[in-house]
C-alpha positions in Angstrom: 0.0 0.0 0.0 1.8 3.1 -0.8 1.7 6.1 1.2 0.1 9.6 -0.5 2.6 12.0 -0.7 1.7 15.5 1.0 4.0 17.5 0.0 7.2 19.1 1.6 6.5 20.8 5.4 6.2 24.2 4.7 5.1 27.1 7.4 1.6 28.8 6.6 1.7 30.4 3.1 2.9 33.8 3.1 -0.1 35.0 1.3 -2.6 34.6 4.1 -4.3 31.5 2.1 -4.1 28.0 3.4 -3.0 25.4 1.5 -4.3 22.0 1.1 -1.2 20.6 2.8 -1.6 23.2 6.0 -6.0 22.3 5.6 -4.7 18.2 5.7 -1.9 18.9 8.7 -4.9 20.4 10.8 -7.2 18.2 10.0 -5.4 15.4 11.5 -5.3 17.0 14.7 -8.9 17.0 14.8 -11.0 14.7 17.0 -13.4 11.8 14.5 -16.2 13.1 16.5 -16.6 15.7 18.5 -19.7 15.4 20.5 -22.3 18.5 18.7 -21.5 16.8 15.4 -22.5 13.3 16.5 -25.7 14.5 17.9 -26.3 16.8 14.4 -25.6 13.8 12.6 -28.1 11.5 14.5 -30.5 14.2 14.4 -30.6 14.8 10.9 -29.6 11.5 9.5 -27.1 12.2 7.1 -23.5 11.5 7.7 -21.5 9.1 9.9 -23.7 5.8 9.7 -25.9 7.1 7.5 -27.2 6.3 3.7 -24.6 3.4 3.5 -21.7 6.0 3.6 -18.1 4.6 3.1 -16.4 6.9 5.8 -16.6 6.0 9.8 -16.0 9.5 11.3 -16.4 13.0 9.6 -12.1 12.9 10.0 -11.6 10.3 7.7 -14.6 11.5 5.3 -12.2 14.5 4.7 -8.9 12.9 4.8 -9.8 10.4 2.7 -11.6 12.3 -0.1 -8.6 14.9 -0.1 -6.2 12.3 0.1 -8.1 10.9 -3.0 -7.8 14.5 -4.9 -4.3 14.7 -4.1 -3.6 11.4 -5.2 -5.5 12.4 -8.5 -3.4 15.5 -9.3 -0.3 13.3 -8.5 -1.4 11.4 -11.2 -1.4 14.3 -13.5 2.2 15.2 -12.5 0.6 17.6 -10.0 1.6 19.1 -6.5 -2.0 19.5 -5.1 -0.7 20.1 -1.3 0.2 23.6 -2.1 -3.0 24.4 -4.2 -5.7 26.8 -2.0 -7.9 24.6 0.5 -10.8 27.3 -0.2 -12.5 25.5 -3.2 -12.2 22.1 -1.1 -14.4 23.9 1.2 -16.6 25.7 -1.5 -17.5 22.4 -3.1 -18.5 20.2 -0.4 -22.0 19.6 0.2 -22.0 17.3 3.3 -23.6 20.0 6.0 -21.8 17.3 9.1 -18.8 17.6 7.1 -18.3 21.3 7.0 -19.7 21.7 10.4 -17.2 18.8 12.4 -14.9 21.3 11.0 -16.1 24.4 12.5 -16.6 22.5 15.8 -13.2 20.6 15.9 -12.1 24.1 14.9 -13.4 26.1 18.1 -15.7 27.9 16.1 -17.7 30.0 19.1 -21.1 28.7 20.4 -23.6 31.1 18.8 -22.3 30.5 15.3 -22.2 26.5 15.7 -25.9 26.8 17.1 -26.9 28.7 14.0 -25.1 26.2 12.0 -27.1 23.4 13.7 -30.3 25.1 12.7 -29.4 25.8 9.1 -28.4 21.8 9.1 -31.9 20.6 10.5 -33.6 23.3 7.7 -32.1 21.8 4.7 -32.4 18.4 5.6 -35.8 18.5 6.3 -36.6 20.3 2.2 -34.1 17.5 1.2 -32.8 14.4 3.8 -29.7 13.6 2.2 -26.2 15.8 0.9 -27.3 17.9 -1.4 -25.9 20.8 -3.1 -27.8 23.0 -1.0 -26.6 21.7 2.0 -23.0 22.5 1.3 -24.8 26.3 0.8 -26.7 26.6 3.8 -23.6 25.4 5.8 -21.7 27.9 4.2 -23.7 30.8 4.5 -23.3 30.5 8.4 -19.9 29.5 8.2 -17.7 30.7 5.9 -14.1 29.7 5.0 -12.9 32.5 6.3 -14.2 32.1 9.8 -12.8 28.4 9.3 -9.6 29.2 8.5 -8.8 31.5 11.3 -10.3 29.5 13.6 -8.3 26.3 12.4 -5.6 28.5 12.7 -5.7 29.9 16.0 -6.6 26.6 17.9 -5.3 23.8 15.8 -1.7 22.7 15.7 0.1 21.5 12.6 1.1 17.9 12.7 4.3 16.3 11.6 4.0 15.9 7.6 4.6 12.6 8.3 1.8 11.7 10.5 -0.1 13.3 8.1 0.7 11.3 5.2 0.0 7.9 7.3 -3.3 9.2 8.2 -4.2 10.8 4.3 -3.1 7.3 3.4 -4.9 4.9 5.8 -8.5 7.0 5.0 -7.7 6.8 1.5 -6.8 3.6 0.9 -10.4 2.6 3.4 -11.9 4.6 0.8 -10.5 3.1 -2.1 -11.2 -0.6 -0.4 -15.2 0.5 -0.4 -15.7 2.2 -3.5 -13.2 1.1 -6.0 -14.3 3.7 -8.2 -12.0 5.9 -6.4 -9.0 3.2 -6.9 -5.8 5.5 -8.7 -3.3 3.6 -10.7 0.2 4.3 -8.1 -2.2 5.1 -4.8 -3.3 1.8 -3.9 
């Protein structure tokens, strides 16, 4: 099983935006599930457990479909760990997703409560991830709020632990839904 590559440890860019590679090296720091998006998830029935999802925590659902995109544009001949973490965030439409974020993140109280009724509004118009969804979340929590907070409460881990963890959620990925086998990743 061959590890996915991350990338070369690198401080936060000097532009301000965070990387994929910084987004992935936070990430891992992050508990698989913090208690608000265990109960969101239970209460709205999408996510973790839910519509015969491949993922086991909200962690892994991220680090193993980023590990999947980096392993795509390693493919291609391309360094994805240095490519903006923003449209990661802009296209994902799983509401628990984007929310254990926010929460793992120390996003404040008020803003994860408005979050949590934004969730239980869009999944009662539509009970599964939906477009929409990825909206709604975003309209209450923005990457901006996100990123700071990721940044002001969550450490960076070692690139190497890391790349085990990208890896290991990949390759459980990979192991359910072959369709996301890459020729080299697996």
């Amino acid at each position: 099983m061959r590890t996915i590559a991350i990338g070369p440890e690198r401080a936060p860019s000097a532009t301000g935006l965070m990387s994929l590679g910084e987004f992935l090296r936070r990430l891992v720091n992050c508990p698989d599930a913090p208690p608000r998006t265990v109960v969101l998830e239970q209460q709205i029935h999408i996510g973790t457990g839910f519509h015969g999802k491949w993922y086991r925590s909200q962690r892994e659902h991220w680090l193993g479909s980023l590990g999947y995109v980096i392993a795509k544009h390693a493919a291609a001949g391309v360094e994805a760990s240095d490519m903006p973490a923003k449209p990661q965030w802009t296209r994902t439409h799983c509401f628990p997703m984007l929310f254990w974020v926010a929460e793992s993140a120390g996003v404040d109280d008020e803003t994860l409560h408005r979050a949590e009724a934004a969730a239980y509004e869009a999944a009662a118009l539509i009970g599964r991830d939906h477009p929409s969804h990825g909206r709604a979340a975003r309209s209450v929590l923005p990457w901006t709020l996100v990123e700071h907070a990721l940044r002001e409460h969550v450490p960076l881990s070692s690139r190497a632990v890391t790349q085990q963890a990208v890896s290991d959620a990949y390759h459980h990925l990979a192991g359910k839904l072959p369709r996301f086998r890459l020729p080299g990743a697996t």
